[in-house]
C-alpha positions as CSV (number, residue, x, y, z in Angstrom):
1,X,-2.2,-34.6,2.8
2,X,-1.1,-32.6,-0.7
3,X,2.4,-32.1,-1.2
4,X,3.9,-29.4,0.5
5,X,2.3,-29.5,3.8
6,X,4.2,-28.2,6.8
7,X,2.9,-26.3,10.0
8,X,4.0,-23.1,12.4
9,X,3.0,-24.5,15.5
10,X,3.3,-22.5,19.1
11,X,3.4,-19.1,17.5
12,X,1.2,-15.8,18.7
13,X,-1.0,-15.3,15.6
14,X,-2.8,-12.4,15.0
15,X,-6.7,-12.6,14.5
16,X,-7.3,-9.6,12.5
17,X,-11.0,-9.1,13.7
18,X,-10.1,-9.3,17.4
19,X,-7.1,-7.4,16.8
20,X,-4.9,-10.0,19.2
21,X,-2.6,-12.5,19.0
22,X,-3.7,-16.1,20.6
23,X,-1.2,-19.3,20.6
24,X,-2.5,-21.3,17.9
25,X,-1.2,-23.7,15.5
26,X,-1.2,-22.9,11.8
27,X,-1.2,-25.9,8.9
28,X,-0.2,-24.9,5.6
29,X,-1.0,-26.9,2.3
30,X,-0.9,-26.1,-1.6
31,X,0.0,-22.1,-0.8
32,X,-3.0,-21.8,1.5
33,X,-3.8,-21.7,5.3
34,X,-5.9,-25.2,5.9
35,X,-6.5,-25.1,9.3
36,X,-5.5,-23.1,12.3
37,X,-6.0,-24.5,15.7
38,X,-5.2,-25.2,19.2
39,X,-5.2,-28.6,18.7
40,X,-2.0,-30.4,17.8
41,X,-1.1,-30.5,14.1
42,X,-0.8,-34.2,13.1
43,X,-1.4,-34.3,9.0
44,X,2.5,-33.5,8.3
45,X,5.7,-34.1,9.6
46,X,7.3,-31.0,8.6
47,X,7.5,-28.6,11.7
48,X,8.6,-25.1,12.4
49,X,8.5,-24.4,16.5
50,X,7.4,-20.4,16.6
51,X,7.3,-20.6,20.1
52,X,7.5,-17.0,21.4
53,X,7.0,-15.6,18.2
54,X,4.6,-13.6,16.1
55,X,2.6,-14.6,13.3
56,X,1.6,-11.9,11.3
57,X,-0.2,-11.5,7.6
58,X,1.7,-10.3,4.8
59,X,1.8,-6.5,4.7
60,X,-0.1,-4.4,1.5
61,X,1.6,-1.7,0.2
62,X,-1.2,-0.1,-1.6
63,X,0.6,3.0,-2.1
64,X,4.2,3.0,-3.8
65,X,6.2,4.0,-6.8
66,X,9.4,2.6,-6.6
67,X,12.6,1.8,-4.6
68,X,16.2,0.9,-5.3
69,X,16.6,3.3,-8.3
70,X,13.4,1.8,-10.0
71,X,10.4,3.5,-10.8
72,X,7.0,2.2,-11.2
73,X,5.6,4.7,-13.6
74,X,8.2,3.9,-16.0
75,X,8.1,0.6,-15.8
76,X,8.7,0.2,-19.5
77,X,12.1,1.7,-19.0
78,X,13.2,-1.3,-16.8
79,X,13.1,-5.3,-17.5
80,X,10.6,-7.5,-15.6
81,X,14.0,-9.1,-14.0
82,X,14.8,-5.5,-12.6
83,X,11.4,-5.3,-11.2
84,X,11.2,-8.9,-10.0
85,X,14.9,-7.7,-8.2
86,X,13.0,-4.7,-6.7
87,X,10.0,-6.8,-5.3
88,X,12.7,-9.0,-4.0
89,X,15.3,-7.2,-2.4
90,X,13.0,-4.4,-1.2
91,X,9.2,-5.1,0.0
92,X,9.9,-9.0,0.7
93,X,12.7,-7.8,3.0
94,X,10.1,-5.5,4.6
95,X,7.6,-8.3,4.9
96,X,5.5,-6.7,2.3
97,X,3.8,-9.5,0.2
98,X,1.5,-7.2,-1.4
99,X,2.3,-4.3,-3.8
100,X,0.1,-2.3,-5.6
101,X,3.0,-0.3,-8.3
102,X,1.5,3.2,-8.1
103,X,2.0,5.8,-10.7
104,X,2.9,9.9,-10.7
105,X,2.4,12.1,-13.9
106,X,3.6,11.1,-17.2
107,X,2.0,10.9,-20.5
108,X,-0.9,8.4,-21.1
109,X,0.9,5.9,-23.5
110,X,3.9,5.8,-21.1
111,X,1.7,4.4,-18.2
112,X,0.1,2.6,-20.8
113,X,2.9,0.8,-21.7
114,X,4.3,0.7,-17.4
115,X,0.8,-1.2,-17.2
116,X,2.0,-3.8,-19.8
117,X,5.2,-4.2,-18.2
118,X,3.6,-4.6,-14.8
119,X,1.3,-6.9,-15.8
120,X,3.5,-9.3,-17.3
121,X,5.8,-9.2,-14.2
122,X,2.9,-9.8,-12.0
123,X,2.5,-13.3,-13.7
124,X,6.2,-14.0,-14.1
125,X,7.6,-16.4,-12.1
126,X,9.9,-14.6,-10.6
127,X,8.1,-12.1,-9.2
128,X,7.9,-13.3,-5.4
129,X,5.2,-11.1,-4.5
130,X,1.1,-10.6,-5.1
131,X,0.2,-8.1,-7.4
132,X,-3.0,-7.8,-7.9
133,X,-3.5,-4.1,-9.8
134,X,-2.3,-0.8,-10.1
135,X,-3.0,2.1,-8.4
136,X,-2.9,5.5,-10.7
137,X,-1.9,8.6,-9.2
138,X,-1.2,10.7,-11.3
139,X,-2.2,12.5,-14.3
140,X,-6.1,13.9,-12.7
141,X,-4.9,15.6,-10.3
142,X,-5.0,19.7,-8.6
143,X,-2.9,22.4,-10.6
144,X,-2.8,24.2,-7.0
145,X,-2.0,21.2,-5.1
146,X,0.2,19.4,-7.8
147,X,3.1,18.4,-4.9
148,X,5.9,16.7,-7.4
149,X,3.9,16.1,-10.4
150,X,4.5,17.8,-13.3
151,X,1.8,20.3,-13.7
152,X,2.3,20.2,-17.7
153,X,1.2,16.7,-17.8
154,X,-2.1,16.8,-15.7
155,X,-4.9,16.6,-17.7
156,X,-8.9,16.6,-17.5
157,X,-10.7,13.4,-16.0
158,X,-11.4,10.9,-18.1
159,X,-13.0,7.7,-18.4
160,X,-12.3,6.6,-21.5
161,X,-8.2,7.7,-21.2
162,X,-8.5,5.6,-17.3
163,X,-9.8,2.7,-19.1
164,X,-6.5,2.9,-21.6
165,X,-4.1,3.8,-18.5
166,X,-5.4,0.3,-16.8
167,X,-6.1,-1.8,-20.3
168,X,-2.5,-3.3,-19.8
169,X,-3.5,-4.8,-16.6
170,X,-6.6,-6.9,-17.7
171,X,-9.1,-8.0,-14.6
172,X,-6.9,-6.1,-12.0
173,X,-8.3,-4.8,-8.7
174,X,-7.2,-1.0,-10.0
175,X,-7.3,1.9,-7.6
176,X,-7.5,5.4,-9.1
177,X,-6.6,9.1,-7.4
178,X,-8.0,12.2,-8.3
179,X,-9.1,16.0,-7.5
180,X,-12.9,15.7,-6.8
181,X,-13.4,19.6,-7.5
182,X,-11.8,19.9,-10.6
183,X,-13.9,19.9,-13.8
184,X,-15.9,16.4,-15.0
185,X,-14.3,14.3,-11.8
186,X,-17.5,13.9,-10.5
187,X,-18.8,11.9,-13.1
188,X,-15.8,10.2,-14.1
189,X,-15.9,9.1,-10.0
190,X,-19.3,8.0,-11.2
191,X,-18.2,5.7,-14.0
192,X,-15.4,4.5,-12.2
193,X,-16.8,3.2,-9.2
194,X,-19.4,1.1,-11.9
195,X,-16.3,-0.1,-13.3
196,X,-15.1,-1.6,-10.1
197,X,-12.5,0.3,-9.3
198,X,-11.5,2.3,-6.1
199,X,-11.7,6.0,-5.9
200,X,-9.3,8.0,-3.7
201,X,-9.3,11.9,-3.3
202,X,-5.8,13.1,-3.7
203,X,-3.8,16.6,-4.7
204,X,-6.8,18.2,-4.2
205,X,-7.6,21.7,-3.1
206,X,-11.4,20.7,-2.4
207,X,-14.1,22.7,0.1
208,X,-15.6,20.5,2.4
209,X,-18.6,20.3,0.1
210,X,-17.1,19.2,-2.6
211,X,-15.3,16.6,-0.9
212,X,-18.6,15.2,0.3
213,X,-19.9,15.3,-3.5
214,X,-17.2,13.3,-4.2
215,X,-17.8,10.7,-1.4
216,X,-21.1,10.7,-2.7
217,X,-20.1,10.0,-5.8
218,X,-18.1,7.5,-4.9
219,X,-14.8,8.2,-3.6
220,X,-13.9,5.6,-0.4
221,X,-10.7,7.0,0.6
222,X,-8.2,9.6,0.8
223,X,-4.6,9.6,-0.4
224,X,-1.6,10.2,1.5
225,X,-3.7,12.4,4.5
226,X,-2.4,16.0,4.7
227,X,-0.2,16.1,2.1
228,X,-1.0,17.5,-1.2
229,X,-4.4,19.0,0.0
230,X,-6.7,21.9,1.4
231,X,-5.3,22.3,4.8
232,X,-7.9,22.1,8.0
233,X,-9.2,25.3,9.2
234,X,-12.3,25.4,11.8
235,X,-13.7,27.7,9.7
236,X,-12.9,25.9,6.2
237,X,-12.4,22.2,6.9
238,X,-11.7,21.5,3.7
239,X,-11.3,18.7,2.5
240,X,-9.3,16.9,5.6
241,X,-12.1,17.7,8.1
242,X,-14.6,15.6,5.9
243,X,-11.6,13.1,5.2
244,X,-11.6,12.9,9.2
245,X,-14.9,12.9,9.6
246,X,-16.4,10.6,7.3
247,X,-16.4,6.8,7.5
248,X,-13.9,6.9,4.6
249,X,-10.1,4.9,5.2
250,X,-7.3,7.5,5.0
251,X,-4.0,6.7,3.8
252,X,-1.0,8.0,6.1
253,X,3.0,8.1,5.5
254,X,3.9,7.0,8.8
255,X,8.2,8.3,8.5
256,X,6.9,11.2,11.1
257,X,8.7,13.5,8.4
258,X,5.1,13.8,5.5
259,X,2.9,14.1,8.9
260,X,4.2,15.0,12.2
261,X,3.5,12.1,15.0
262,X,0.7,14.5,17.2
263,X,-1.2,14.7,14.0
264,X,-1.4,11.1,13.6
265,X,-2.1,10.0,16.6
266,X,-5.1,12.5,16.2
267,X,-5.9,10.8,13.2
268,X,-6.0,7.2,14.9
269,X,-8.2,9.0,17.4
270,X,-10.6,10.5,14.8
271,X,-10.4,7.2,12.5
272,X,-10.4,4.6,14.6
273,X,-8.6,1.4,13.9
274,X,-11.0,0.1,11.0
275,X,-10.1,3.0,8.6
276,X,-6.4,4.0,8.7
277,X,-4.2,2.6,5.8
278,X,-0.4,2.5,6.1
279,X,1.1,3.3,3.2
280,X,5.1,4.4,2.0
281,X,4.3,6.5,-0.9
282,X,8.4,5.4,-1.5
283,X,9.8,6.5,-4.6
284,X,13.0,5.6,-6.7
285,X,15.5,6.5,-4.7
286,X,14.7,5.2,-1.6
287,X,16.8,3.0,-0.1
288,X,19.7,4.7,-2.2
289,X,22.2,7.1,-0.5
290,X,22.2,10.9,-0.9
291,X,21.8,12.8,-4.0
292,X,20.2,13.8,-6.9
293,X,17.8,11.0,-9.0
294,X,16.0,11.9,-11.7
295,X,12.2,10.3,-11.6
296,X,10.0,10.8,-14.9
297,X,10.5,14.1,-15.5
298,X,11.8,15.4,-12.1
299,X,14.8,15.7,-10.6
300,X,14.8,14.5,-6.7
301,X,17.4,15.7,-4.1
302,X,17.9,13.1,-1.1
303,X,19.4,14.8,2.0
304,X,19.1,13.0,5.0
305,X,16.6,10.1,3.7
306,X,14.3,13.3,3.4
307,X,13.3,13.3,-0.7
308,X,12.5,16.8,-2.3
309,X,12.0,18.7,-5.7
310,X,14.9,21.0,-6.2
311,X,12.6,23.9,-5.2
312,X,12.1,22.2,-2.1
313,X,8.5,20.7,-2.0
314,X,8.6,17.4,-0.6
315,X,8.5,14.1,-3.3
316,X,8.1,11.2,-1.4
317,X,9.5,9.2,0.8
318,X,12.2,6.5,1.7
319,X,9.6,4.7,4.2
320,X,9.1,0.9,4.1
321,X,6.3,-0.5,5.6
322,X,7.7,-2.2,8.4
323,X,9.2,0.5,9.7
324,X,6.0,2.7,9.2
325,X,4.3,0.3,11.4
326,X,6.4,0.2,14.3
327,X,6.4,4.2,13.6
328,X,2.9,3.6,14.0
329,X,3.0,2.5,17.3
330,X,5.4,4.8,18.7
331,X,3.4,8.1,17.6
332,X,0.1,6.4,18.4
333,X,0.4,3.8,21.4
334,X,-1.0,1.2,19.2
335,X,-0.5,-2.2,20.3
336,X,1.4,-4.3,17.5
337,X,-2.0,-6.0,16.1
338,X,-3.3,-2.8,15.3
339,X,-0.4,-1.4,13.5
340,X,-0.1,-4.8,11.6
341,X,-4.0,-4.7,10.5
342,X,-3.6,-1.0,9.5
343,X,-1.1,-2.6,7.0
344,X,-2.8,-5.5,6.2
345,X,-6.2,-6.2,6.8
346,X,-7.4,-2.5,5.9
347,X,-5.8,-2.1,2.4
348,X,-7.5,-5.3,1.8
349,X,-10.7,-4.3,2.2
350,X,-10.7,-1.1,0.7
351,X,-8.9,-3.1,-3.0
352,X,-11.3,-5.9,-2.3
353,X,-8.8,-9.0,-1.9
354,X,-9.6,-9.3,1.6
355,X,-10.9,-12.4,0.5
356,X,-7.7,-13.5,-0.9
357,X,-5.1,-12.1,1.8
358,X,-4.8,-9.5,4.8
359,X,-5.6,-11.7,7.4
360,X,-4.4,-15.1,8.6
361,X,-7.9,-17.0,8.0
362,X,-8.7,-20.8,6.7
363,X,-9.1,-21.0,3.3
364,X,-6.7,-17.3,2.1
365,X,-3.5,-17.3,0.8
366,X,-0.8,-18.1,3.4
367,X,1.0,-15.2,3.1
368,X,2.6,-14.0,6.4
369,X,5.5,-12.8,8.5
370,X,7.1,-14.4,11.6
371,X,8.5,-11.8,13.8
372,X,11.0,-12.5,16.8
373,X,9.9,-11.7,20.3
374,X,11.7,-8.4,19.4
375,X,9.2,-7.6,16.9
376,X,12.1,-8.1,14.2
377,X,11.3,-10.0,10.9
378,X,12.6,-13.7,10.5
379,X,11.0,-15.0,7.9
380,X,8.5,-14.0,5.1
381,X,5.9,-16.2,3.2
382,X,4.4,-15.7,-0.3
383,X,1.5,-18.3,-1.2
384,X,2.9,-20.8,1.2
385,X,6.4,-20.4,0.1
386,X,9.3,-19.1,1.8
387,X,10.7,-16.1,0.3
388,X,12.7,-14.2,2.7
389,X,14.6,-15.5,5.7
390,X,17.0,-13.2,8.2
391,X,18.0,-16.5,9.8
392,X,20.4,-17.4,7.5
């Protein structure tokens, strides 16, 4: 057998397409799942006994901006140590292996240069965690529906300036937000669904028909549900009763502060499980204590954990994912399979590494979480490779 074999035998792994855990036994070899069985594991002597516990995937944040006083969108402002500290001490301790460092509004050559700096982290050694694009969303967004970007700094879709926004991250699986109604996004969906990358409505005060123009021109999901949006009406549905009623995924803070636990557990009902993301939308000063940050050009007020503008509108959150999936299953009555593939399996699919990671398959990436019989986080796995343990 290659060098650093082991196997997790006895544990409840979760198949994501049955959405259930069975008691199998799970080799590891060279950063990758080789086999996972019911039969005994006899190609390496190196053992861990997860009998009673839960083997879960890595979780995907697809949808954050910072933590810890660091912030994504001015990533230039920070060394790749002080990032590779942030991807450390925050999403591994959260069982996040997957981040996707998502931007607010600043000027183009700013995220420009965040791009470079996130790019070169992403292949840095010691950055312990995938990173496999960025997600903009910023910069094309709603004047009316703006929520804490800086309306002086939005600007008309464009291909050409999305190209230079994601030039410093070459070959990366990007996802890009944006206003469907306002003027050229409809082609510049267009052109960036050729280009490969994923289109999300977000900010947007859009009718219901022009949110379905923009599904049809290519947008496959919708950014942080509810907020920063056309509100429903029966009469005016807006752009959250096509969001609801398409086969689109929807992203969802899941602190029960952003959207209020009824209204997501109508949302699982709507949705399904197959097209609900769980995201954070965390920004720099989670995780900090109380007080006033300043984030790109905005100050932000913490009171309570609760992040605002000074003015009072609502600027993120101090969610981490973990604790939006057990969230999840509280407001919803989800079991704990479905809350993990909401966080997992889902983002996967829509950034198209499922075939990579998301799922605990033969043949991905062994990234994945054992979880107590508690449903607390013991250990956490990147590529085969232990990287956080609560045992110790």
């Amino acid at each position: 057998m290659r060098n650093g074999a082991f196997a997790i035998i006895n544990g409840k792994v979760l198949d994501s397409d049955k959405k259930a855990f069975f008691e199998r036994n799970i080799l590891i070899s060279d950063g990758k799942i080789v086999k996972i069985s019911t039969s005994d594991i006899t190609e390496t002597e190196a053992i861990i006994d997860a009998e009673g516990k839960y083997i879960i995937p890595g979780l995907i944040d697809m949808h954050t901006h910072g933590a810890l006083g660091i912030d994504m969108p001015e990533a230039y402002h920070f060394s790749a140590d002080d990032i590779c500290r942030l991807m450390r001490d925050h999403y591994i301790h959260y069982g996040v292996t997957t981040v996707f460092p998502t931007y607010i509004t600043v000027t183009l050559d700013e995220l420009k240069k965040a791009s470079d700096n996130i790019y070169a982290v992403s292949r840095s050694g010691d950055n312990p965690v995938n990173i496999f694009g960025i997600h903009s969303e910023g910069v094309f967004l709603s004047h009316e529906k703006k929520g804490a970007h800086d309306e002086t700094l939005l600007r008309k879709p464009d291909i050409e300036e999305i190209e230079y926004i994601f030039s410093g991250f070459p070959g990366g699986k990007h996802v890009l937000s944006i206003a469907p109604e306002v003027d050229n996004a409809l082609e510049v969906i267009k052109a960036a669904t050729a280009k490969g990358y994923v289109v999300s409505a977000a900010h947007t005060n859009a009718t219901a028909e022009q949110t379905r123009k923009g599904i049809e021109a290519g947008v496959k999901s919708f950014t942080h549900l509810y907020n920063g949006m056309r509100s429903f009406s029966h009469r005016d549905p807006g752009v959250v009763g096509v969001a609801l009623a398409s086969d689109a995924y929807v992203e969802l803070i899941c602190d029960g502060f952003h959207v209020h636990p009824e209204a997501i557990a109508m949302t699982r009902k709507a949705k399904g499980s197959d097209r609900v993301i769980l995201i954070t939308d965390s920004v720099l000063p989670a995780g900090l204590p109380d007080g006033e940050y300043i984030e790109g050009t905005l100050k932000k007020i913490v009171k309570d954990s609760n992040i605002y503008l000074e003015n009072g509108t609502i600027a993120g959150s101090s969610l981490n994912l973990f604790k939006g999936v057990k969230n999840y299953m509280s407001f919803t009555g989800a079991d704990l399979a479905e809350a993990v593939v909401c966080a997992s399996a889902n983002p996967a699919k829509l950034t198209g590494i499922y075939d990579i990671t998301g799922s605990l398959d033969e043949g991905k990436q062994a990234d994945l979480v054992i979880l107590d019989k508690n449903i607390n986080i013991e250990d956490v796995y990147v590529k085969g490779v232990k990287k956080y343990s609560n045992l110790a």
